[in-house]
Backbone as numpy.savetxt, mean C-alpha at the origin, in Angstrom:
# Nx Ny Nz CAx CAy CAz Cx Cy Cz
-20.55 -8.99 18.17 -20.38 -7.98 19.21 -21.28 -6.79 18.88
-22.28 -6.54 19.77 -23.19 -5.71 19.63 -23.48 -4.51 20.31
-24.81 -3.46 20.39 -23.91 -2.33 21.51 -23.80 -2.54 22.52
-24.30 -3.62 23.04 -23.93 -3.27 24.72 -22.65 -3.02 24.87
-22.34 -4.50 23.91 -20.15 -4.83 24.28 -19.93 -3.58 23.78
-20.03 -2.78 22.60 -19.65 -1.58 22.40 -20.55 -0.33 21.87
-20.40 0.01 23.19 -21.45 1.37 23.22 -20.88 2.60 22.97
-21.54 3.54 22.30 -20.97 4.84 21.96 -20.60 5.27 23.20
-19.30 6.41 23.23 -18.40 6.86 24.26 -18.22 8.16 23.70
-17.87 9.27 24.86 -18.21 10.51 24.27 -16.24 10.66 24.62
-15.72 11.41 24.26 -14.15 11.68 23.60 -13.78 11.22 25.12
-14.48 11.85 26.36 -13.66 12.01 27.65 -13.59 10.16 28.55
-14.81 9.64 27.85 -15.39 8.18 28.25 -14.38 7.68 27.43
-13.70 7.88 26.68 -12.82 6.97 25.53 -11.35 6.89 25.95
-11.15 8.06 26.67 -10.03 8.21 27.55 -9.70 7.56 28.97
-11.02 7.69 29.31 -11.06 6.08 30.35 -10.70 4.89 30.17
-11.50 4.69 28.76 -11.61 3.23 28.48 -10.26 2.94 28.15
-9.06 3.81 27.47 -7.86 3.66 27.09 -7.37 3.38 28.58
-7.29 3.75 29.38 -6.71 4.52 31.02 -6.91 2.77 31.57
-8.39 2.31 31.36 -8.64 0.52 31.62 -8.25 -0.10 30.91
-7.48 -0.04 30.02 -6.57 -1.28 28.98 -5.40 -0.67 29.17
-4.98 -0.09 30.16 -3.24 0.08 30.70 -2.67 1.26 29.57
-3.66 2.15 29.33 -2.65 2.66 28.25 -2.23 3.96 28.76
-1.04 4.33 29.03 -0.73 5.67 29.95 -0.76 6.45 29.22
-0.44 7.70 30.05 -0.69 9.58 29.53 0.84 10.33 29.78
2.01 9.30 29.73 3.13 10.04 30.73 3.90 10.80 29.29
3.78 10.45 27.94 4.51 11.09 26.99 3.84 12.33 26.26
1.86 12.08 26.89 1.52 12.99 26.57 -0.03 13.07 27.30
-0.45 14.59 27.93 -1.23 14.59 28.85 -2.49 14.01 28.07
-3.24 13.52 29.10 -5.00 13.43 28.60 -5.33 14.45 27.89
-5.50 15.67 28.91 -5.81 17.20 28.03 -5.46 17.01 26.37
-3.87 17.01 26.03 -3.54 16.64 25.07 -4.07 16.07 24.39
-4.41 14.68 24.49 -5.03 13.30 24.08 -6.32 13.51 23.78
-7.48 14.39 24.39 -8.70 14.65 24.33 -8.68 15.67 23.04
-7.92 16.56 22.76 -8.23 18.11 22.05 -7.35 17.12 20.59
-6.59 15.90 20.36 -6.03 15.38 19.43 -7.34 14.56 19.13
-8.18 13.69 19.93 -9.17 12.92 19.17 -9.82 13.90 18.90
-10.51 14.94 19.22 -11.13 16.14 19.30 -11.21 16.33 17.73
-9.99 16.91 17.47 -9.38 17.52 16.11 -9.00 16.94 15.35
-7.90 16.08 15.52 -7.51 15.15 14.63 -7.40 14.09 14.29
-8.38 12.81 15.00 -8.16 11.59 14.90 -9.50 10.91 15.49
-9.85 9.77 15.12 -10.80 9.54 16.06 -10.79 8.20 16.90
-10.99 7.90 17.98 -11.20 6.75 18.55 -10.50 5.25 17.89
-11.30 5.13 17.01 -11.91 4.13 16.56 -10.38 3.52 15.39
-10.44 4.91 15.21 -8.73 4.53 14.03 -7.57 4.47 14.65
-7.46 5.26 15.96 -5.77 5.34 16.27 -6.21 4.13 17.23
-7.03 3.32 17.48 -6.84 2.27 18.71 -7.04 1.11 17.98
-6.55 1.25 16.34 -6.26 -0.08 15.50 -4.65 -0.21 15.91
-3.96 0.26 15.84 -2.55 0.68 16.20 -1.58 -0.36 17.83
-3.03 -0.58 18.15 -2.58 -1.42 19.65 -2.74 -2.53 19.05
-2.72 -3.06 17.78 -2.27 -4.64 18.08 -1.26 -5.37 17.84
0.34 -3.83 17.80 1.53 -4.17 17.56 1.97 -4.29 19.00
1.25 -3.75 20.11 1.80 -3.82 21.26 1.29 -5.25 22.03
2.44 -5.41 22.90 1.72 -6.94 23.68 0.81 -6.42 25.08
0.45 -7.52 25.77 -0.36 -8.05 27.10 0.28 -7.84 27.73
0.27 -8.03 28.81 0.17 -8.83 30.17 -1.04 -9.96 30.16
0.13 -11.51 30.14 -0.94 -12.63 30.34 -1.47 -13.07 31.67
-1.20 -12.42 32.94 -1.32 -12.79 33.78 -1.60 -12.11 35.13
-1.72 -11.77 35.59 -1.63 -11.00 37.07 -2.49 -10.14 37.37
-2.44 -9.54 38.09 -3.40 -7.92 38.02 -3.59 -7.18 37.32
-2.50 -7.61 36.25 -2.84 -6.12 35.15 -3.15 -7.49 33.80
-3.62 -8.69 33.91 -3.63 -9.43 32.85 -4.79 -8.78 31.91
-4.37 -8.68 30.41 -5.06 -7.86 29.61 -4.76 -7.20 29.29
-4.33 -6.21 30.49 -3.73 -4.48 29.98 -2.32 -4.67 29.42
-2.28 -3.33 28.06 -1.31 -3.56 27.41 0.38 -3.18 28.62
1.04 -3.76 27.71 2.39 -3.30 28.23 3.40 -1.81 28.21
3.39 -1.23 28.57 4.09 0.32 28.68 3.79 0.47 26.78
2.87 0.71 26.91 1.68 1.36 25.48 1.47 2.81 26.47
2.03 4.07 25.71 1.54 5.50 25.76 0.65 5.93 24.88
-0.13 6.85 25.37 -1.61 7.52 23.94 -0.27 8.25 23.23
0.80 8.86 23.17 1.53 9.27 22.21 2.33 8.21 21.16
2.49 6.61 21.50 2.92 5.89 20.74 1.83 6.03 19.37
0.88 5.61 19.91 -0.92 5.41 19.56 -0.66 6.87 18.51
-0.38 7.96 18.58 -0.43 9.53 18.02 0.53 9.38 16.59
1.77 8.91 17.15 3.06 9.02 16.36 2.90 7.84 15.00
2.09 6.80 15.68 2.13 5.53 14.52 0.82 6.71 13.29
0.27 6.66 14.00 -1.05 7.24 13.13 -0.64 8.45 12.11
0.32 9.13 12.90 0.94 10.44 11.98 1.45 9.69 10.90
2.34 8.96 11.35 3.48 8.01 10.14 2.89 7.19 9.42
1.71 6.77 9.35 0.81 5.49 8.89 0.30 7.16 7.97
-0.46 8.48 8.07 -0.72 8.67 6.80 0.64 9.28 6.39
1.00 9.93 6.46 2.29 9.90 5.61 2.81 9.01 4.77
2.79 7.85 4.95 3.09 6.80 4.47 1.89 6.54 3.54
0.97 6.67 3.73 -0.34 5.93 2.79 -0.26 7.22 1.74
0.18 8.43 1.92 -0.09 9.44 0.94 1.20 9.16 -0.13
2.56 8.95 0.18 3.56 8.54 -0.24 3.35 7.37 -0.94
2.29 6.41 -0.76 1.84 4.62 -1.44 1.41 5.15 -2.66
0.41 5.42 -1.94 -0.68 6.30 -2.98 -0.28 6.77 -4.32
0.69 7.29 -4.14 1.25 8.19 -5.38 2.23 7.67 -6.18
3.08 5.95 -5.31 3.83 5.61 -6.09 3.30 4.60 -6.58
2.08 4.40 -6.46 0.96 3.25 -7.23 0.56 3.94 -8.17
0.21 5.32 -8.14 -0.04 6.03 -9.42 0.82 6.12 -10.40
2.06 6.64 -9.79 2.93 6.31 -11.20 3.26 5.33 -11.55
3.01 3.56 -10.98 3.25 2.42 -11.02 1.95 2.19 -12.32
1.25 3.23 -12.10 -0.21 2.50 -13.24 -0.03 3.41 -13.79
0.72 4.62 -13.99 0.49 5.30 -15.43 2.01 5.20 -16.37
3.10 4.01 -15.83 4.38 4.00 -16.42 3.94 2.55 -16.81
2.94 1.64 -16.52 2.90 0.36 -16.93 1.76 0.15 -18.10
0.95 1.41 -17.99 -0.06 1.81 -19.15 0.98 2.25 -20.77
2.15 3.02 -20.26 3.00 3.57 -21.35 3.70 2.38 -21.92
3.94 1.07 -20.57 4.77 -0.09 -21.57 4.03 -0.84 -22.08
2.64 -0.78 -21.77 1.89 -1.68 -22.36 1.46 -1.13 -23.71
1.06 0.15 -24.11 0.67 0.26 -25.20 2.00 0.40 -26.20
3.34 0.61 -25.39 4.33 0.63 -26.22 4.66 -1.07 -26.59
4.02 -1.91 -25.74 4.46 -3.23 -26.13 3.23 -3.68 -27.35
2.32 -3.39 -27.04 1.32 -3.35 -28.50 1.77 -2.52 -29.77
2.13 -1.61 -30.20 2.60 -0.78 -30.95 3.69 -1.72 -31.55
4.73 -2.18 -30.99 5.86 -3.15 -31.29 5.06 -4.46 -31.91
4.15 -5.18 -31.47 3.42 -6.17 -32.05 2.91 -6.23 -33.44
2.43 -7.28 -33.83 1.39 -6.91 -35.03 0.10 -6.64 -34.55
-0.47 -6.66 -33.55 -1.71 -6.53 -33.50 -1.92 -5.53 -33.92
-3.14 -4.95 -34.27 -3.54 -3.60 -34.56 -3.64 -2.74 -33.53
-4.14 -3.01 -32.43 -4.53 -2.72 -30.94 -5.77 -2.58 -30.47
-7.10 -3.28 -31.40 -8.34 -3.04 -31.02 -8.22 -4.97 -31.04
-7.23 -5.73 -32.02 -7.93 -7.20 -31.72 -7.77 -7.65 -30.18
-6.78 -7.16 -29.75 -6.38 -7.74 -28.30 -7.08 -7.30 -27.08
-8.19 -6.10 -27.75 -9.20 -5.51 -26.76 -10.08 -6.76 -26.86
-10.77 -6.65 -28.11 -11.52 -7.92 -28.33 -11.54 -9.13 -28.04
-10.38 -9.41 -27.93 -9.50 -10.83 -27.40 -9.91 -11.25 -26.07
-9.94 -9.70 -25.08 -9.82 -9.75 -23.55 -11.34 -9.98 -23.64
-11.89 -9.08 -23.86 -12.83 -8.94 -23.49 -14.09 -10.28 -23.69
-13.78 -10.98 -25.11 -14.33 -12.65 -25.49 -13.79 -13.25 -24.32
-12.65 -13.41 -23.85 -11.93 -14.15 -22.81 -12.49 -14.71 -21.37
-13.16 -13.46 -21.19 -14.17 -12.68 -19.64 -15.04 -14.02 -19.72
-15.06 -14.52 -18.19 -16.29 -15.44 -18.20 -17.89 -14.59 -18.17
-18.80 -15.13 -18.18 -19.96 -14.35 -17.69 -20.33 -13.22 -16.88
-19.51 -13.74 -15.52 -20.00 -13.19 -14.47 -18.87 -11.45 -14.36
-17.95 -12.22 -15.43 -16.74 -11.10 -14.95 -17.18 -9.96 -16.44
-17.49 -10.39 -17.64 -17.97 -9.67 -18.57 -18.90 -8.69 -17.87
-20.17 -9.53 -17.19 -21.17 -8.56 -16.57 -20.54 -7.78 -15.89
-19.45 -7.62 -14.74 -18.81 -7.05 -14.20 -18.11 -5.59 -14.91
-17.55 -5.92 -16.13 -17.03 -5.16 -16.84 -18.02 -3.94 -17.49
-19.11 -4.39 -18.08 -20.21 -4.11 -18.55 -20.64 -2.89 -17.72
-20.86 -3.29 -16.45 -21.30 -2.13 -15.66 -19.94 -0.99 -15.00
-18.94 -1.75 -15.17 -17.86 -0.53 -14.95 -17.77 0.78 -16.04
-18.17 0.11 -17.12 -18.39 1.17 -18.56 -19.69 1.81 -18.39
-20.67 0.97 -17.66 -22.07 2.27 -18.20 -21.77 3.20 -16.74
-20.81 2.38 -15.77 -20.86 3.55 -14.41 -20.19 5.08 -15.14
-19.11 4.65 -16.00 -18.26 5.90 -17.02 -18.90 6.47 -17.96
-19.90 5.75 -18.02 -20.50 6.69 -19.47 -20.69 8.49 -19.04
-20.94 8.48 -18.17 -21.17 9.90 -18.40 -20.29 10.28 -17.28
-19.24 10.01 -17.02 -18.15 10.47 -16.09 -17.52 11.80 -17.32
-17.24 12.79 -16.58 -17.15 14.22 -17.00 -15.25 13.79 -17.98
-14.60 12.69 -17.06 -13.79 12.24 -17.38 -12.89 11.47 -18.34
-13.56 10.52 -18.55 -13.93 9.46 -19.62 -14.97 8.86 -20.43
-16.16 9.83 -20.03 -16.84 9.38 -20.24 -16.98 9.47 -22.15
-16.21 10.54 -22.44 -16.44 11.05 -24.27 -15.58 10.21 -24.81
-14.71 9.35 -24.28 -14.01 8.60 -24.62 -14.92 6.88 -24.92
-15.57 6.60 -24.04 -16.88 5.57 -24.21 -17.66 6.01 -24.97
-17.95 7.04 -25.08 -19.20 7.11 -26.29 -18.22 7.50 -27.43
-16.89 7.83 -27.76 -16.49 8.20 -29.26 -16.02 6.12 -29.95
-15.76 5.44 -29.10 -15.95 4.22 -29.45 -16.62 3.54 -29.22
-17.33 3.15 -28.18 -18.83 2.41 -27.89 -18.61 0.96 -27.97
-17.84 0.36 -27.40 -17.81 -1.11 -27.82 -16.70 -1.82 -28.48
-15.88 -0.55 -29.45 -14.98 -0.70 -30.56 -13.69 -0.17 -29.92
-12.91 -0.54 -28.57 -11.96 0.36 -28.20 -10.33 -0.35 -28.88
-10.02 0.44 -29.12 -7.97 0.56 -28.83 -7.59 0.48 -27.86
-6.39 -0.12 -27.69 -5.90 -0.49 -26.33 -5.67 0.82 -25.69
-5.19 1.83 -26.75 -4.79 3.33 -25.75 -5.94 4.00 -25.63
-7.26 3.64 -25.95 -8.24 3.96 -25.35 -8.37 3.44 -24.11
-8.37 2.17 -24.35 -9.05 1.17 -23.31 -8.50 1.30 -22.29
-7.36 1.30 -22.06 -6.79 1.43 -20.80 -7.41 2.57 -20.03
-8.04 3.67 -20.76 -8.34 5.15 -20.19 -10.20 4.86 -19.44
-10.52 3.81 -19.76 -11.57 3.53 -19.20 -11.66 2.77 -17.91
-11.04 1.66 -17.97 -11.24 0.78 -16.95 -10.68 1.03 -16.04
-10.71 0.47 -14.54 -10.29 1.05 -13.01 -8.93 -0.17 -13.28
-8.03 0.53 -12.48 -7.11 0.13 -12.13 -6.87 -2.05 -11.75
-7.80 -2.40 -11.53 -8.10 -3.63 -11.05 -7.95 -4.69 -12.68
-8.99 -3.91 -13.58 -8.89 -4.39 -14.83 -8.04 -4.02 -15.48
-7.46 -2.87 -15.39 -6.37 -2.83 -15.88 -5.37 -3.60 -15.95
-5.36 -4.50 -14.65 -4.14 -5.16 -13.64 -4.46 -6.85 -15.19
-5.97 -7.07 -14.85 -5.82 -8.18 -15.65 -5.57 -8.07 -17.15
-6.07 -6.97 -17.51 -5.88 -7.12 -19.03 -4.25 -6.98 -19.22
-3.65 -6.74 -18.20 -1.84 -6.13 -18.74 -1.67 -7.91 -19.19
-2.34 -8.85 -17.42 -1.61 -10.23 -17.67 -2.07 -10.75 -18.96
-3.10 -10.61 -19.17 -3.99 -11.00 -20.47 -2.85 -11.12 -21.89
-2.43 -9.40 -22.11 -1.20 -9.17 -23.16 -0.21 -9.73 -22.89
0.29 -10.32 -21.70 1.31 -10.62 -21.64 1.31 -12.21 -22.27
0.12 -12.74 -22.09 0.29 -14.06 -22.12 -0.11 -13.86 -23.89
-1.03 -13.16 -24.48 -1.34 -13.07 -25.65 0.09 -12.90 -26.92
0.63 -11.84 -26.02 1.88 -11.74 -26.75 3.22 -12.72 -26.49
3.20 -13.67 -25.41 4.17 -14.58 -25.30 5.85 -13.84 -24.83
4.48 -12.81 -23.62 6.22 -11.91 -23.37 6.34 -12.13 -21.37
7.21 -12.99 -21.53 7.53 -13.24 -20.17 7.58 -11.96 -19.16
8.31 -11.43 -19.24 8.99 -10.01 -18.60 7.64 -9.64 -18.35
6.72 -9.25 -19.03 5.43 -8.92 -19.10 4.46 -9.83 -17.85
4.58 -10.81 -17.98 3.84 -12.14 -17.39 4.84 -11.60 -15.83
6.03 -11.93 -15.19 6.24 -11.37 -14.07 6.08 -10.27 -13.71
5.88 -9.01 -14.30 5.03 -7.91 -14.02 3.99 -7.75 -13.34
3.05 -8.80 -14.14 1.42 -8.38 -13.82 1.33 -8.67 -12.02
2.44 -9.68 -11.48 2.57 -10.20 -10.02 2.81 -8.71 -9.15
3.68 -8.12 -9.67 4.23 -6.63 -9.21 2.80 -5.30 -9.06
1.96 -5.71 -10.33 0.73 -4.78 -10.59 -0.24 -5.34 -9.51
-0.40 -6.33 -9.48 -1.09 -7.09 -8.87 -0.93 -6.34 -7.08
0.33 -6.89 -6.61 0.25 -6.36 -5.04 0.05 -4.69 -5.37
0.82 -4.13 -6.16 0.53 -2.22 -6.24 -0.97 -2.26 -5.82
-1.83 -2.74 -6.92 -3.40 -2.34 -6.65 -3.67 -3.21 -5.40
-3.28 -4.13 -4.96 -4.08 -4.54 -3.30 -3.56 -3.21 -2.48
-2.73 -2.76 -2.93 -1.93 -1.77 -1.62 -2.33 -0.20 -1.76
-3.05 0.07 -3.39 -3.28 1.53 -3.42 -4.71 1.64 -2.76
-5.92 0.60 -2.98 -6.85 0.89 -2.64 -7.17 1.38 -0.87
-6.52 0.35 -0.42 -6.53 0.64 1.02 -5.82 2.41 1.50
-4.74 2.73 0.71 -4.15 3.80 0.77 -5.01 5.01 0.06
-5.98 4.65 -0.42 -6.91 5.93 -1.10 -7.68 5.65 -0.43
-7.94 4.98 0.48 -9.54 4.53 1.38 -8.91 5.00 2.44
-8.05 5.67 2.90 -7.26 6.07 4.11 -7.20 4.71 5.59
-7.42 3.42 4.78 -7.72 2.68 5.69 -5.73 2.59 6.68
-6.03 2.12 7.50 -4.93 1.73 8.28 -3.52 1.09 7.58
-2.78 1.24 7.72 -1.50 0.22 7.06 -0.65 0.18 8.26
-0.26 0.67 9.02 1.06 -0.52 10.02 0.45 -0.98 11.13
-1.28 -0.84 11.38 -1.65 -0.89 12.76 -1.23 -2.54 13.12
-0.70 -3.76 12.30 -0.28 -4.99 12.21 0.65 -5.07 11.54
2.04 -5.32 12.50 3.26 -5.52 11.77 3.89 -6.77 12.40
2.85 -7.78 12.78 3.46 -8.70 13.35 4.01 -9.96 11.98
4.96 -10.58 12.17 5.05 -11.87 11.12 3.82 -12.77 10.97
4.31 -13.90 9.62 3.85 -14.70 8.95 1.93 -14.37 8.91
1.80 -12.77 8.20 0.36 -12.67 8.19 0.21 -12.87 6.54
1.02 -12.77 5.78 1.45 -13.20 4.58 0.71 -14.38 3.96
0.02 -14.29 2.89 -0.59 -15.54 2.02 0.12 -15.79 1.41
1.04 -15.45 0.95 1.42 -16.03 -0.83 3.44 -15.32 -0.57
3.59 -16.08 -1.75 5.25 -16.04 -1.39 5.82 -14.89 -1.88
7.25 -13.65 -1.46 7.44 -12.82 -2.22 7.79 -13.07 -3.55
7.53 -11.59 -4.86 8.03 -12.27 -5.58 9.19 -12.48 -5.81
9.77 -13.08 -6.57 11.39 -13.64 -6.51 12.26 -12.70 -6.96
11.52 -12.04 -7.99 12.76 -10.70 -8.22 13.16 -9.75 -7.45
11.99 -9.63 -6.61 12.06 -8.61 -5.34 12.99 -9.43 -4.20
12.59 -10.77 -4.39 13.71 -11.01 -2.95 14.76 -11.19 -3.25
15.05 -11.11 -4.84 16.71 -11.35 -5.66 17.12 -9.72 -5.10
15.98 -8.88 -5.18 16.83 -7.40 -5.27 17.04 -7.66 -3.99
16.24 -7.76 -2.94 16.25 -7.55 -1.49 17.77 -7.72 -0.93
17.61 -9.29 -1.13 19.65 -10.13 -0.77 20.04 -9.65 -1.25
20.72 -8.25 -2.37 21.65 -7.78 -2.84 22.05 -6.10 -1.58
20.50 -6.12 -0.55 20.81 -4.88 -0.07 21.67 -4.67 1.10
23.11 -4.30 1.69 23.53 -4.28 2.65 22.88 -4.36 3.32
23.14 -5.23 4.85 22.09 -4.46 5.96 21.18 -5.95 6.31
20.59 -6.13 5.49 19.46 -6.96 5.39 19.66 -8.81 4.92
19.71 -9.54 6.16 20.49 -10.81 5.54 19.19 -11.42 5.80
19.30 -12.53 4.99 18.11 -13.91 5.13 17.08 -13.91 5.94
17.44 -13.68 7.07 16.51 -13.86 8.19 15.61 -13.02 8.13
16.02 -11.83 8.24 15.36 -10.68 8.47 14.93 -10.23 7.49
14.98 -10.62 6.18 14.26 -10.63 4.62 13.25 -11.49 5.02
13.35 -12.94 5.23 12.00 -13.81 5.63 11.58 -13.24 6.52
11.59 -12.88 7.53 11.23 -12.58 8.84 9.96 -11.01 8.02
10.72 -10.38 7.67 9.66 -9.14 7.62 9.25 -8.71 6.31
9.72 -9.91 5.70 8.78 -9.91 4.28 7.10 -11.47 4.52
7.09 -11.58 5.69 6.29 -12.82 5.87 5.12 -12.05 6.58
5.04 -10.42 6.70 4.30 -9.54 7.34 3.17 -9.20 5.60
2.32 -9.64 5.95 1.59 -9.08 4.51 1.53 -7.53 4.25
1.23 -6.18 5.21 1.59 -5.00 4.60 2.83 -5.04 3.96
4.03 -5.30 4.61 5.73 -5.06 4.82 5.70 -5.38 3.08
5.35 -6.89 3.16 5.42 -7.35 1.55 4.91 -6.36 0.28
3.72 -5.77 0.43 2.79 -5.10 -0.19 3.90 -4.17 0.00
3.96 -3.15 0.55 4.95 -2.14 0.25 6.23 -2.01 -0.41
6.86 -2.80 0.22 8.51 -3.50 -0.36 8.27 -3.68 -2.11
7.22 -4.66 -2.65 6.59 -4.97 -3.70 6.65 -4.08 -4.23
5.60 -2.68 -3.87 5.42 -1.59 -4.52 6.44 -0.48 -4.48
7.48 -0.92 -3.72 8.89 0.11 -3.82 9.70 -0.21 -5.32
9.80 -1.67 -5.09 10.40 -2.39 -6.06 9.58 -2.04 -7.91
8.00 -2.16 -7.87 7.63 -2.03 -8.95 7.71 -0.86 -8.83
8.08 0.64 -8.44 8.51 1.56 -8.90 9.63 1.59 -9.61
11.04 1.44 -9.55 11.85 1.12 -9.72 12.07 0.58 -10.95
11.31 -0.64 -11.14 11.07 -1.44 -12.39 10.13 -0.61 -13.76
9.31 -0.18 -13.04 8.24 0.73 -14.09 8.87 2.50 -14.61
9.06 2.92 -13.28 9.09 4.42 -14.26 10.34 4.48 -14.61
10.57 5.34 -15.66 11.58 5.55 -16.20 12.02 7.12 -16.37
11.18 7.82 -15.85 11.21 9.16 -15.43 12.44 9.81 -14.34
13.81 9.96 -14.24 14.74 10.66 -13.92 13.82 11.10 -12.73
13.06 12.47 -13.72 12.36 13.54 -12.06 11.47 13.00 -11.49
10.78 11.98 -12.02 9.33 11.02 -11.02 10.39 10.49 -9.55
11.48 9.69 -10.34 12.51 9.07 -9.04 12.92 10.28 -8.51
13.69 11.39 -8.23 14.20 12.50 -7.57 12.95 12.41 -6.86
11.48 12.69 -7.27 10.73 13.25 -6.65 9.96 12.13 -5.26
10.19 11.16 -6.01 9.41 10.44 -4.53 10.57 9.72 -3.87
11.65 9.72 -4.15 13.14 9.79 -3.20 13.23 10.99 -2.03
12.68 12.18 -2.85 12.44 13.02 -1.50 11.55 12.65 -0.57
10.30 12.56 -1.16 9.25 11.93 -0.06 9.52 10.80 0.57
9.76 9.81 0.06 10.20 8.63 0.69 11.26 8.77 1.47
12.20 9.59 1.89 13.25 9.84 2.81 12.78 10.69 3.70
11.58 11.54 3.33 10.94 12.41 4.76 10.29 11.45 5.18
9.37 10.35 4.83 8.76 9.34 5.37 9.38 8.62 6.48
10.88 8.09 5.72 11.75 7.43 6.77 12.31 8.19 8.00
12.14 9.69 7.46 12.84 10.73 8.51 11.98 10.40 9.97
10.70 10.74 8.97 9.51 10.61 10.19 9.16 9.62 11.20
9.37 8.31 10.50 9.82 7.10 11.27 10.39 7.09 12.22
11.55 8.11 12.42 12.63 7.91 13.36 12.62 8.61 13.92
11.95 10.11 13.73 11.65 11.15 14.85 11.41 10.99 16.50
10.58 9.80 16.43 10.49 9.24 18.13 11.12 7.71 17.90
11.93 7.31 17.17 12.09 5.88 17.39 12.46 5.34 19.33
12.70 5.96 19.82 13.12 5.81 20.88 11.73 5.00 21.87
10.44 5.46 21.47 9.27 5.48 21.69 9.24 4.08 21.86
9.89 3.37 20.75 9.87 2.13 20.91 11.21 1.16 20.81
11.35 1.38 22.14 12.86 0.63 22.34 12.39 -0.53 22.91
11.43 -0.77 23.73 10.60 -2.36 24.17 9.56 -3.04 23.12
9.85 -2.01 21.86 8.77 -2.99 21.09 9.49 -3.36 19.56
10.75 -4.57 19.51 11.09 -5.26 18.46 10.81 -4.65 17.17
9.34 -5.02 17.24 8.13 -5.57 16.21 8.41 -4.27 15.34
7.75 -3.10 16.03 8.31 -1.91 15.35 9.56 -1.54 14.91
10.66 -1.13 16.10 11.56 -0.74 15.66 12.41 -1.47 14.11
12.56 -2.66 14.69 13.00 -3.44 13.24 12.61 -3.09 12.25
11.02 -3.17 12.07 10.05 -2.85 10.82 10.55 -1.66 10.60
10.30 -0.56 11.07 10.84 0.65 11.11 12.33 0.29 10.21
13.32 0.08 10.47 14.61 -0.32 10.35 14.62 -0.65 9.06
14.13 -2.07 8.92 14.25 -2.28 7.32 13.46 -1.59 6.47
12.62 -1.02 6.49 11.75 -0.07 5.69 12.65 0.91 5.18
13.70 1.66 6.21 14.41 2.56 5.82 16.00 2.28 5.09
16.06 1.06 5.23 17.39 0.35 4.51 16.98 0.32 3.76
15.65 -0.26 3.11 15.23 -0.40 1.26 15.40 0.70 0.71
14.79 1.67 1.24 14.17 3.52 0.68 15.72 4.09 1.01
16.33 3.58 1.37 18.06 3.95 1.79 18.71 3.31 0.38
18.73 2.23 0.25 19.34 1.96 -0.61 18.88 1.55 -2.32
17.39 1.73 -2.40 16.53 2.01 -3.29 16.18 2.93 -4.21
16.54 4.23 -3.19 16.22 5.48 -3.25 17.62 6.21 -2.99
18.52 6.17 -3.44 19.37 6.93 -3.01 19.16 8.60 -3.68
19.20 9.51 -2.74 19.23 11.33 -3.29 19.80 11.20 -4.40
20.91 10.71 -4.36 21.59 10.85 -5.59 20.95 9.98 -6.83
19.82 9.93 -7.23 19.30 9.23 -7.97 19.67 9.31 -9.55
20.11 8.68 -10.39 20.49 9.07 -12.22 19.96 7.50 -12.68
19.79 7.82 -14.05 19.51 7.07 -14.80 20.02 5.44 -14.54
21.41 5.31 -14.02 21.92 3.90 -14.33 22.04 3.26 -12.39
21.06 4.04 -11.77 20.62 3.49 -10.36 19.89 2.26 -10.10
């Protein structure tokens, strides 16, 4: 699809083109709608958001969406970053509480903590060594880490090492120890690290997260501890665990609620993103009404806030 099929449109032409795919102005004026792409949004991102809404397969209006408002289109986009800033941060503490068990699980070992660097790093096929190789000379002179690469050069400790590599390698070298050290608990982890980093990158890339909340977009199965916790949560029976854990974001998130939970051990880290995560859900529901003809959402909506409901309770202490 090239420009003809899509040709640049100036803010007021874009409001047309919404106006010809059935999308009304009755929750909030054009005027409105124009001075919001204007300022705060653009085209191109809040009209990822229409592919939770259905068609019309047939008739005069076949194509155009179904009672889709430019304020549904407004409200998802508000709640989608809110939500990605809230991911964001509990992937961070998901990688800096799994960095603390990992070097605390080396420390407990005999290794020294430089053989199991060595270990990983012999391990690396070719293509992924080369890979590695250039993630270190990209750090060499990072203002950051970089004095940390040149005070070992080749020769790292694991509580170095971890301070170098991006989050991705990090993810493998945890599975690496786990299997090196013969520590299970460890080995179902790295599954938990694993979805965190598919789910932070997109959330630091400000890319989209609910504009698709339809089922079975899902590759791979939840993991089992998460759907052991899941069936324990009021609210939420079988169905509707398969049903909206078979959504690949839904999973990715749920995942990364859960490896919070499992990883930090911080009292005030939990208080603190229990608050956020309950303004998140607040926000959710501010217009839920918006979507009383659209399932897909509201539900999603629904169980999102039963997990972070019963996940997250305010009252958060140590033996939660």
């Amino acid at each position: 699809m090239g420009r003809e099929e899509k040709p640049k449109l100036n803010i007021e032409q874009q409001i047309g083109r919404l106006s010809e795919k059935g999308i009304k102005f009755n929750l909030i004026s054009k005027e409105e709608a124009i001075k919001y792409l204007t300022d705060n949004n653009n085209y191109f991102k809040l009209t990822a958001y229409r592919k939770t809404f259905p068609k019309h397969c047939n008739g005069e209006n076949s194509g155009k969406y179904i009672d889709l408002d430019f304020a549904q289109l407004k409200d998802l986009a508000i709640i989608d970053m809110r939500l990605r800033y809230a991911l964001l941060h509990l992937a961070l503490d998901v990688e800096h509480y799994a960095k603390v068990r990992l070097i605390k699980a080396i420390a407990d070992s005999p290794d020294d903590g430089y053989d199991i660097v060595k270990n990983f790093i012999s391990s690396l096929a070719d293509s992924q060594r080369e890979a590695f190789e250039k993630e270190i000379e990209r750090n060499r002179d990072n203002p950051y880490c970089g004095d940390i690469i040149h005070k070992y050069d080749g020769e790292y400790p694991v509580w170095a090492f971890v301070e170098v590599i991006p989050f991705g390698r990090f993810v493998a070298f945890y599975k690496h120890c786990a299997n090196y050290l013969g520590d299970r608990k460890m080995a179902d982890e790295y599954f938990l690290l694993l979805s965190a980093k598919e789910l932070r990158n997109p959330a630091a890339h400000s890319n989209c997260i609910l504009n698709d909340l339809s089922p079975g977009t899902s590759h791979r199965q939840t993991n089992h501890v998460v759907n052991s916790e899941l069936s324990k949560t009021p609210g939420i029976t079988k169905g509707i665990r398969r049903r909206k854990m078979s959504n690949s974001r839904i999973q990715q998130i749920i995942t990364l609620l859960y490896a919070h939970k499992r990883f930090v051990t911080s009292v005030g880290v939990h208080e603190h993103q229990c608050e956020v995560l309950h303004g998140v859900a607040g926000r959710m529901f501010r217009n839920i009404s918006y979507y009383d003809n659209n399932d897909t959402i509201s539900t999603t909506f629904g169980f999102v806030k039963s997990v972070i409901d019963n996940w997250f309770p305010f009252a958060y202490n140590a033996d939660t």
